[in-house]
N, C-alpha and C positions, 0 to 999 in steps of 0.2 A: 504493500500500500504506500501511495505516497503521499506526503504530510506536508502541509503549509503550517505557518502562523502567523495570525493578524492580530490586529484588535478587535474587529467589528468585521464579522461574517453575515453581507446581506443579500436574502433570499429574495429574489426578483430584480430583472433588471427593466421593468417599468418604470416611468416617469420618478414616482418615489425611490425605489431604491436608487435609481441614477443620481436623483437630487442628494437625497441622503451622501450620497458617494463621493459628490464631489464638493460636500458642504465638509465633511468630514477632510477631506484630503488638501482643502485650503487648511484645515487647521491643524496639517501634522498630524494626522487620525488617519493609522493605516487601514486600510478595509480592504476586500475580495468582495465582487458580487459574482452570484451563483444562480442559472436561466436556464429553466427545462428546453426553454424555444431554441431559436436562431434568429440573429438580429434581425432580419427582414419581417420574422413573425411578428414578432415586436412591434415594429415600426408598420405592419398592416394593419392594425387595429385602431377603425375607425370612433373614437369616443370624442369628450368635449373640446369644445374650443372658447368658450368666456373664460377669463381670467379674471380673480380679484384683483385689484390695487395691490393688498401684501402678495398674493400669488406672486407677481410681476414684481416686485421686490425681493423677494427671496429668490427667482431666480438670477436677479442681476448682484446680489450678493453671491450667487455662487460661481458668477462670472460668465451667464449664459444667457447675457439681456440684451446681446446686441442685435442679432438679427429680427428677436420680437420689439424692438424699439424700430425698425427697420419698415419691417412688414407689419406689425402686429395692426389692428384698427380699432382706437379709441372710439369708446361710446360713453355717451354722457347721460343716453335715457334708453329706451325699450318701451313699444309698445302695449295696449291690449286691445284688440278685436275682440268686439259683441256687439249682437241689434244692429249688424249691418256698417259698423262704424268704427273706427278708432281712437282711438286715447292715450296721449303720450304722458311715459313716467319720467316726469323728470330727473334722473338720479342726480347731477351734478347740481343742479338746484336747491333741491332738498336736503342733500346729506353735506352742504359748503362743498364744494369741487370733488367730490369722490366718483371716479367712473369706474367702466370696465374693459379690459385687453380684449378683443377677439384674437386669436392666435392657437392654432389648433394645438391640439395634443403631440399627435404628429411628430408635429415642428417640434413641439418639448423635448418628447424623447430626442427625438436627430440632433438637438441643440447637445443636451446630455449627453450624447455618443461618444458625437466628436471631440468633447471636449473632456469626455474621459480617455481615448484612445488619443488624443494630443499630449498628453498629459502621462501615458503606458502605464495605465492602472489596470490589472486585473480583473480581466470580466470572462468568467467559466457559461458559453454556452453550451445547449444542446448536455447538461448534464442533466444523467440517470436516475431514477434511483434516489431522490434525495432523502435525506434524512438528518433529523435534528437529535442531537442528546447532549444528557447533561445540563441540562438550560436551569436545572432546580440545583445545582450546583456553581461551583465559581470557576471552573472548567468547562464550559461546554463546548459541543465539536461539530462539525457538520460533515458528513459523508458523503459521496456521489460516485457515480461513475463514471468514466468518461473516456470514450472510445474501446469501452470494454474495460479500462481497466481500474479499480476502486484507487478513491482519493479520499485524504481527512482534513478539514480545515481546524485549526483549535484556534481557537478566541476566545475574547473577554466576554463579549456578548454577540446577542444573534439577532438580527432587525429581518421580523418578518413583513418583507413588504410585496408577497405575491399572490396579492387578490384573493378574490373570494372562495376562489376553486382551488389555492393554493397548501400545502404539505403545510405550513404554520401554524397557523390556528387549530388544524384536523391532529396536528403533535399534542397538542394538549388534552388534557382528560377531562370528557366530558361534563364532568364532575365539578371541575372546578372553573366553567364557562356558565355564565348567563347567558340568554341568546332573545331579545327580544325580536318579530318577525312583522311587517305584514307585506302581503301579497297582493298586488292590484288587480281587476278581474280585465284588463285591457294590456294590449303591447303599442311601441310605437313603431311604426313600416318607416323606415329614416331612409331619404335618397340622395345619394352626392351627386353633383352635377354640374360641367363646367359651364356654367350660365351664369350669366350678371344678377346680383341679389336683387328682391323684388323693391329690397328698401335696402337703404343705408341702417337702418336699425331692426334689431328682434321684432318679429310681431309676433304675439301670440294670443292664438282665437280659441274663443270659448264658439262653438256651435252646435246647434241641437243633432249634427253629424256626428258631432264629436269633436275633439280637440285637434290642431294644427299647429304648428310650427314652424313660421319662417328665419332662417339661421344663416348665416355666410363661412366659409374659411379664407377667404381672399376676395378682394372685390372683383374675382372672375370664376371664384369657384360658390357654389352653394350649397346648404345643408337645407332637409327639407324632412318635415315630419308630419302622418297624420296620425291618430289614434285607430287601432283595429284591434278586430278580434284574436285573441290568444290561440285562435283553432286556423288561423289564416297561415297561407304557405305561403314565401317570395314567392314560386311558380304561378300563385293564383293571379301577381299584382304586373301587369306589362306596365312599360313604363306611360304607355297614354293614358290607362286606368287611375295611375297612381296622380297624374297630372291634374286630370277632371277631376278627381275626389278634391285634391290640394285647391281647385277654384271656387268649388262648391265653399267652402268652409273659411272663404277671404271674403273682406269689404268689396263691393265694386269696383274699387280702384286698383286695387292689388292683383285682384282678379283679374283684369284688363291687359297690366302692363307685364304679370307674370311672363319670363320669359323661359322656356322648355328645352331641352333635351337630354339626348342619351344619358341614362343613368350610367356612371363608372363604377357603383358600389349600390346597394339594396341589401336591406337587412332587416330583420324586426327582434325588438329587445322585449320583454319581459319586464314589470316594472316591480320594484320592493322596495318597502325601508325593512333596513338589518342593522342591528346594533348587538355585538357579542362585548361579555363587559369580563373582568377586569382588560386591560390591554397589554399588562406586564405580568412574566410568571417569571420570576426569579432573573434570570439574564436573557431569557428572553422577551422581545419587546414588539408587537402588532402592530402597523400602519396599516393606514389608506385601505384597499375593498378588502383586506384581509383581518378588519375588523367592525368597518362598518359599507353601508350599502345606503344611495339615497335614490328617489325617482332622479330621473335627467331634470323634471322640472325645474327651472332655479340655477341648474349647473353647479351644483354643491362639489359631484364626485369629486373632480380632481381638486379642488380647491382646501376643500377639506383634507385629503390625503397632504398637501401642499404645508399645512396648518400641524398635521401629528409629524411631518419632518419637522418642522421649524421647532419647537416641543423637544424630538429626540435629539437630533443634531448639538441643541446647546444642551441636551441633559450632558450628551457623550463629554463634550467639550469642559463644561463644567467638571465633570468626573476629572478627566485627564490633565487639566488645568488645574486643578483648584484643591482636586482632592476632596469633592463636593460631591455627598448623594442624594443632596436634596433635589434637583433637576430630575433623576432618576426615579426618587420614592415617589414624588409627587405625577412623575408623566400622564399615568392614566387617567388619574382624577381631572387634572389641567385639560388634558384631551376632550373626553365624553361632558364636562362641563359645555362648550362650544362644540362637538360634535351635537347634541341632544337639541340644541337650539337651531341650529344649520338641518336636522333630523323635522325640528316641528314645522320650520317650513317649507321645506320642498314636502311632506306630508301636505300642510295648508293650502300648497300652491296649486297642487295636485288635484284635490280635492274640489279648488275652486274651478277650476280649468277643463275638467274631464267631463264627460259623459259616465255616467253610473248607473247599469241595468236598475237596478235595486231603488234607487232613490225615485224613476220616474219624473212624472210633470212636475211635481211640487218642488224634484230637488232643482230640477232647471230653473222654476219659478226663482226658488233661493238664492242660489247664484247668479242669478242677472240682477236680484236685488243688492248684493254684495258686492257686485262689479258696480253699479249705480253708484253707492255709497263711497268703495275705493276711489272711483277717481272723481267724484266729488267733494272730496274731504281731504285738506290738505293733512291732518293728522292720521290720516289713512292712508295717506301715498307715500309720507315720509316714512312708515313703520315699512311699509312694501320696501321701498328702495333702500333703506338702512340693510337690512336683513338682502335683499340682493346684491347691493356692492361687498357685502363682507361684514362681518362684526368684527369690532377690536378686540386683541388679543390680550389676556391676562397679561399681567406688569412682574 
């Protein structure tokens, strides 16, 4: 077997563990990341593009802010479709100048790549087999394989940061995991497509169709989302189907100037909130979907994942720095404090925005009265946009 040794053994080389990696290695904090995929897998998987304010700050502290200051595209509000119409939130209005990055995921990780591999940090893809021990100890080790043949990582600690499906969180015993759930009874049919966005800003429509989603990655590429059924196949949705439906569920004007074609990507997601609690079991330590889960509504995921790096990063630093475990005892409390809040509202958002077999007319009645109220009430748009630009981070 052959044996490395680091400080910080991190499992996932997604967006998080990349950050993580390169947050850590500004500060003299050796690490290894460790990826069942291969970088291109990686780098296919299509998720969010809004970025917080802090998001776009912590990457530029890890020194991977150039090209999202480049290309990225500031937004200072987002809309909402209902009754046929639109209504803009002001975010930069309301919350004193706070806006939001579009800049895709993507782009994050590739930003992260290169600038780990500039840099000739250690990144184990395509490994087997993994496995975590030790972690309820002050030794723990990670194991893999790779190319056939067994490897040991030993480290101080292990940063599980590989999603929801990932060996991390499934290492720990059952026993000693909370797992709060719930499950939406709709998916979103999401379609990339290199067309000019319908708007310079988010819209997003509440319709008695159902929910929609107007999104961009570039002022040439577009994201596009409708609400469907959970029993629905891609194969059922051509890309003209998928178009009509997306017109039906816009204002007239949107509807009009929408501009179509060829899908390069079609997908439909599943929607949940997941929250698994504690987030720290000895020296091991859960980020991002490997501990929690939000609807897309809102664009929490990464941001949130973005949020438990900044958390572990200075816990590590402080450790190694200072000789400090307070950064460390306190992570997961600090974390699910502002995960549970980011958790209530893409819940809320979600809720107000969808179609719900179950709730029926009355509930549509409810939420057009709700949407009434929101963007008529300036204390009602300012709590929306606080809570969509980001909330401030513990002191």
């Amino acid at each position: 077997m052959v044996t490395q040794r680091t400080q910080v053994a991190i499992i996932g080389a997604g967006p998080s563990g990349l950050l993580l990696g390169q947050l850590l290695h500004r500060a003299g904090i050796a690490n290894i990341v460790v990826e069942r995929q291969d970088g291109d897998y990686v780098l296919g998987r299509i998720r969010a593009g809004v970025l917080e304010q802090t998001t776009c700050d912590l990457l530029i502290e890890a020194g991977v802010g150039t090209r999202m200051h480049a290309d990225g595209m500031v937004h200072e509000g987002f809309e909402l479709c209902f009754g046929g119409a639109r209504h803009r939130i002001d975010m930069a209005g309301l919350t004193g100048g706070k806006r939001v990055t579009v800049y895709g995921q993507t782009e994050v990780t590739r930003d992260l790549m290169d600038a780990r591999a500039a840099a000739g940090l250690t990144t184990v893809y395509h490994a087997v087999e993994v496995a975590l021990h030790g972690f309820d100890t002050k030794t723990p080790s990670v194991t893999y394989l790779k190319d056939g043949e067994p490897q040991e990582i030993r480290c101080d600690f292990i940063a599980g940061c590989d999603g929801y499906h990932g060996v991390s969180r499934a290492s720990v015993p059952p026993e000693s995991l909370s797992i709060y759930e719930k499950a939406y009874p709709f998916g979103w049919l999401g379609v990339l497509a290199d067309t000019k966005p319908v708007s310079h800003e988010l819209i997003y429509s509440n319709h008695e169709r159902g929910f929609a989603l107007c999104s961009m990655r570039s002022p040439t590429r577009t994201r596009y989302y409708v609400q469907c059924s959970l029993h629905d196949k891609v194969e059922q949705w051509s890309d003209a189907a998928f178009w009509d439906e997306l017109r039906l569920r816009l204002d007239p004007q949107a509807a009009e100037s929408l501009i179509t074609g060829p899908s390069i990507e079609k997908s439909i997601a599943p929607l949940r909130s997941f929250v698994a609690e504690p987030m720290r079991f000895g020296t091991l330590f859960l980020a991002g979907d490997a501990a929690h889960v939000v609807p897309p509504t809102g664009a929490k995921g990464l941001n949130l994942a973005a949020s438990d790096i900044r958390y572990l990063s200075r816990a590590f630093i402080e450790h190694y720095a200072e000789r400090s475990e307070a950064g460390i005892t306190h992570y997961s409390d600090v974390c699910l404090r502002r995960i549970w809040k980011a958790e209530r509202f893409s819940w809320w958002f979600t809720g107000l925005m969808h179609r719900f077999p179950e709730t029926g007319a009355i509930g549509q009645k409810l939420q057009r009265a709700e949407l009434d109220y929101l963007v008529s009430s300036r204390a009602a748009s300012t709590a929306m946009a606080e809570n969509y630009v980001g909330l401030p981070f513990e002191a």
